[in-house]
VMD Tcl script that draws the C-alpha trace (Angstrom):
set ca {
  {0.00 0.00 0.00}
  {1.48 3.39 -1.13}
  {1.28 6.51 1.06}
  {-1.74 8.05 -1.40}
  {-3.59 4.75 -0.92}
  {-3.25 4.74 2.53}
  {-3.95 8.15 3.03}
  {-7.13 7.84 0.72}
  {-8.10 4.92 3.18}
  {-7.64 7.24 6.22}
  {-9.90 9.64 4.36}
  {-12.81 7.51 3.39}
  {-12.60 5.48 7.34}
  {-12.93 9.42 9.16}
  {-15.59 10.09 6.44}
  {-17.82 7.14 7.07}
  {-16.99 7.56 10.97}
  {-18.62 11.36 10.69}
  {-21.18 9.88 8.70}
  {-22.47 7.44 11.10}
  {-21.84 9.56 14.10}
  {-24.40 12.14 12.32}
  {-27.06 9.24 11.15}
  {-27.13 8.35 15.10}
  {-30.04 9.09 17.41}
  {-28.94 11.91 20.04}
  {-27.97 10.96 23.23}
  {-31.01 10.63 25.78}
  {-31.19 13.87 27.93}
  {-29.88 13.13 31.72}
  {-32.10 11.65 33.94}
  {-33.64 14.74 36.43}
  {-31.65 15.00 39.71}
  {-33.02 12.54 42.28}
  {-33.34 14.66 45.54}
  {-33.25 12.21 48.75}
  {-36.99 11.58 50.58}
  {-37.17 12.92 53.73}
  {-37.22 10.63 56.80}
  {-40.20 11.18 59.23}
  {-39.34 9.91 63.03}
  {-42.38 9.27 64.75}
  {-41.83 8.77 68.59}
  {-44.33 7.51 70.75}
  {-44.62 8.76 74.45}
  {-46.59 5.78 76.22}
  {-44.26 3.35 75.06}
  {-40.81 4.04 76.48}
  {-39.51 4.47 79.98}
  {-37.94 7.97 80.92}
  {-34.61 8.75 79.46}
  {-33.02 8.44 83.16}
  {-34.49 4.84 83.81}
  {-33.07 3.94 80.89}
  {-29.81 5.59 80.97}
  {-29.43 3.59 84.85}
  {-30.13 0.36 83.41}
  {-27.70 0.87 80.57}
  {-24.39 2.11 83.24}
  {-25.69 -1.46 85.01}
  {-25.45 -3.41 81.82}
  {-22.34 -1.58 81.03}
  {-20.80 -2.33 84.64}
  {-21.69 -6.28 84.56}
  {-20.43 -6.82 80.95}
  {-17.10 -5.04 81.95}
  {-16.94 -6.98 85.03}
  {-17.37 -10.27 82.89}
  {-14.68 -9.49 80.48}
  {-12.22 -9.15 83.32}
  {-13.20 -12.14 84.72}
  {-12.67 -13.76 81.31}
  {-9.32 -12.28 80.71}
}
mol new
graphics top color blue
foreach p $ca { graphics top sphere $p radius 0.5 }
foreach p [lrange $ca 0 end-1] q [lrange $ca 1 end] { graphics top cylinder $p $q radius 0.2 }
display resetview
């Protein structure tokens, strides 16, 4: 192959490359920015026990499990 031939070949392959890329659909438009739902925390009164009940029995929970992992070590 000769340079002309080659460079006729180069010619005619960016040709038919413009060609299809004009024959092509358009791209779809982008898809609408998805904006995150809101989260709705719903807290009922009767069912819990007082923060400071709670917060005791936790510091005793806490206390025993440390207790046992000494013991285990």
């Amino acid at each position: 192959m000769s340079v002309e031939e080659a460079r006729k070949f180069v010619d005619d392959m960016l040709i038919q490359a413009q060609q299809q890329q004009a024959t092509q659909q358009p791209p779809p438009p982008p898809a609408p920015v998805r904006q995150p739902r809101p989260i709705e925390i719903v807290v009922e009164e009767g069912d819990s026990p007082p923060p400071s009940e709670n917060i005791d029995d936790l510091r005793t929970q806490v206390e025993a499990l440390e207790e046992e992992l000494r013991r285990l070590k």
